[in-house]
N, C-alpha and C positions, 0 to 999 in steps of 0.2 A: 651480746657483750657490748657496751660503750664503748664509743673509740676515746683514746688517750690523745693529748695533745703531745708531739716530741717533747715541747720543754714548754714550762711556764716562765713569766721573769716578771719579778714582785719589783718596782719600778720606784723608789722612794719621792723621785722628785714630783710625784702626785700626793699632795694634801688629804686623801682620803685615802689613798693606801696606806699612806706613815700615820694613822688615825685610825682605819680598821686594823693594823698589826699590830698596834700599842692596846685597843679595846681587846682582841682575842688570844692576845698574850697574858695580861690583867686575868683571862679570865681562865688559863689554864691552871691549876694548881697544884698535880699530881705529882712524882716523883718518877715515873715509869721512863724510862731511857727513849720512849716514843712522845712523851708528854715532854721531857726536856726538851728533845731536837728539836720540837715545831714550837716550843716555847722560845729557845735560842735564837731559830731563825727568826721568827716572829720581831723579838727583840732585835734582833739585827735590823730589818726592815724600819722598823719603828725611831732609831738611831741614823736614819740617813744609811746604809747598805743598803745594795742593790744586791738581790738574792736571786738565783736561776735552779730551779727544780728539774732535776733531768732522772731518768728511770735509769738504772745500772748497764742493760741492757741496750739501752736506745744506744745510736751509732752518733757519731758525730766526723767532720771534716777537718783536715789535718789545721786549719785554723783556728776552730773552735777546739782542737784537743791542746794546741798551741797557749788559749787561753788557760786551759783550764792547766796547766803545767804551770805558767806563767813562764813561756819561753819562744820565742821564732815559730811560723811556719817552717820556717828552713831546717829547722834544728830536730822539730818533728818528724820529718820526709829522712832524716838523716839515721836519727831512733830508729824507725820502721823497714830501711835498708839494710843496716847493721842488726837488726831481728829483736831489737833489744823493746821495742811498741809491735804487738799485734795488730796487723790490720789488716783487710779483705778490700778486695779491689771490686766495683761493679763490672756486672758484666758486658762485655766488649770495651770496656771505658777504662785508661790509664788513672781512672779517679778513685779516691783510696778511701774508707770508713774505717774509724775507728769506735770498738766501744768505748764507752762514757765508763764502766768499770775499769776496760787496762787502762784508761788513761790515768782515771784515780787510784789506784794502787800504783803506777810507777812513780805519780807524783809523792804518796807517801813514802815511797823506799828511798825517793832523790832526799825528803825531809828527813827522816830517819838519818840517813847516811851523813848527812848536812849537819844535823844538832851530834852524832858519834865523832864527826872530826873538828865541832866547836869542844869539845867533854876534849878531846885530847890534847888540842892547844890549849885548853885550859889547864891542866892538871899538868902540862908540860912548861908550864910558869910563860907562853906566850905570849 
């Protein structure tokens, strides 16, 4: 079995990445929800983003879960106290993993919940 790398990070400010992502975006063309994403991020790359591939699975550190919320270290460790972020602690070590899944499904319920209470102050003439 190949080993996997944790995470890739597609790096725009190199001249050949923003030039190979824009070449094998051009050259996707299908419709299939697997041909959009890597055509999306592609695009993204290719427009100056900076893109990071990570498996569902893979674990991450309450700072990079941090990133990926767009919120504190602190605020993370606070989540994970109050049981509201899953995470596992290594053994013998007060140090915490988090999956790269909980983290992105709590970030989309924070979006979710976020765009249900802009709908409200909307419609409530706010």
């Amino acid at each position: 079995m190949p080993a996997h790398l944790l995470s890739t990070t597609l790096d725009p400010v190199d001249p050949a990445v923003r030039s190979g992502a824009k070449t094998l975006a051009d050259r996707i063309v299908g419709d299939t929800p697997v041909e959009a994403a890597v055509r999306a991020m592609l695009d993204d790359v290719a427009h100056g983003a900076r893109v990071v591939v990570l498996r569902a699975e893979d674990e991450v550190t309450p700072a990079e879960a941090a990133e990926i919320l767009g919120v504190t270290r602190q605020f993370v460790d606070r989540l994970c106290e109050d049981g509201v972020l899953p995470f596992r602690r290594l053994p013998g070590s007060r140090h915490r993993r988090i999956r790269v899944q909980d983290a992105v499904d709590l970030a989309a319920e924070r979006e979710q919940r976020r765009s249900g209470a802009e709908a409200v102050r909307a419609a409530l003439g706010e």
